[in-house]
N, C-alpha and C positions, 0 to 999 in steps of 0.2 A: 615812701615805701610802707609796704603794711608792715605788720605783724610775723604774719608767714615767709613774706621776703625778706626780712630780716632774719629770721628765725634760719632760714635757708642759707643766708649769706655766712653766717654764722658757723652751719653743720660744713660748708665746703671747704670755710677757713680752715676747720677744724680737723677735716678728714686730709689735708695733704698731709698733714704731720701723724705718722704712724706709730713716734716715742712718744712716751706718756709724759718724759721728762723734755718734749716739745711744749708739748702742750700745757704745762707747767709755766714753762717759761711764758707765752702764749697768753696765759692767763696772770700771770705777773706784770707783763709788758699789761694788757688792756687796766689793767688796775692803779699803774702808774700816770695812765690816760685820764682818770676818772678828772671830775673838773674840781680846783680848788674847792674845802669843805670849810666854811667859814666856823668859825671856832663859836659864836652865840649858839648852833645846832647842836654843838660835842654836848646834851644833858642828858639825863636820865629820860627823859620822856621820849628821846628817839632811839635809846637802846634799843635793841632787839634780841625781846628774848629766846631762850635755845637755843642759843648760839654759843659758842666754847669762846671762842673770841669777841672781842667787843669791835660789834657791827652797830653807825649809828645811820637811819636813814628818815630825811625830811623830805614830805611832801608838802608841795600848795598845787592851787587849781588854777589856771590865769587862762579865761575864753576856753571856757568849758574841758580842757585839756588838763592832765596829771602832768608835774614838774618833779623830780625827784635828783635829790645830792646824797649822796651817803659816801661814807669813809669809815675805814678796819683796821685796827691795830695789827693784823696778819696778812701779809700781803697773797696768798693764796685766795682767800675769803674776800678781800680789796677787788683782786680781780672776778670771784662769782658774782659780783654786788653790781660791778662795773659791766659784765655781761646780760643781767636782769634789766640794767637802767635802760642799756643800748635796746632792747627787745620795747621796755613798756614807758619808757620817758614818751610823754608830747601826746599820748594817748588820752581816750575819754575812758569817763568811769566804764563805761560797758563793752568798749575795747579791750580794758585790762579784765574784766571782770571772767569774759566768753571767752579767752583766751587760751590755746590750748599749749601750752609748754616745753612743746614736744623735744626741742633743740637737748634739753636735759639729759635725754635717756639715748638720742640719738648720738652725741659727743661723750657719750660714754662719762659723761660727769659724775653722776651719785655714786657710778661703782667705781671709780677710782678714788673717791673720797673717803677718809676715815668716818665711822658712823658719827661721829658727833660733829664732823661737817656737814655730813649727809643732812643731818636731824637740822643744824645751821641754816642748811640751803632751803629744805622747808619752810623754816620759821624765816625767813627773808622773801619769800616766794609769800605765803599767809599775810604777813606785814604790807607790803606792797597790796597785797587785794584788798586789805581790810581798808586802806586809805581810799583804795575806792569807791568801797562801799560808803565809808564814810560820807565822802565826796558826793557819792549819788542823791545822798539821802538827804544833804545839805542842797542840792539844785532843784529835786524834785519838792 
């Protein structure tokens, strides 16, 4: 599936559920899903910052494609993390990079987050790119 298709599957999961306190749950259940986070990852180098809660996420590259685990001490946050993966796991640098995000604004996510989620979900969305770049810049 691409990017968009996902992205799509996402906004229609999200739109049968009309209570915010669905959708909650929603994003609690996907975060619960996230895959075993092996404990050598929990350091400081995969914190991520501006975040209110401690989000930690690792990348590698394996055949040219982005791999990403992370795990949150907040299970709200657990499940935005677990939403981002689902969208840009298994992807290339320039897949994640051209990306347009749009599922964010369309599931009404930021505005129903407190601002220092909000500012959270940024700096997890930023993080995530920046492994890309990284990524690119180590292939080319």
């Amino acid at each position: 599936m691409t990017v968009n298709e996902i992205q799509n599957d996402i906004i229609e999961e999200f739109g049968v559920l009309t209570d915010w306190m669905d959708r909650y749950s929603l994003l609690i259940e996907l975060g619960n899903e996230l895959n075993d986070f092996d404990e050598t990852y929990r350091v400081e180098q995969n914190l991520i910052e501006g975040c209110q809660s401690k989000v930690w996420l690792h990348a590698w590259m394996e055949n040219g494609k982005i791999h990403y685990v992370a795990d949150s001490d907040a299970i709200i946050v657990k499940g935005i993390i677990a939403l981002l993966i689902k969208v840009l796991n298994g992807r290339t640098p320039d897949e994640i990079l051209s990306s347009d995000l749009y599922f964010i604004d369309r599931i009404g996510l930021k505005e129903h987050l407190s601002p220092t989620r909000s500012n959270g979900l940024v700096a997890m969305v930023k993080q995530m790119r920046l492994y890309a770049l990284a990524f690119k810049s180590i292939k080319n």
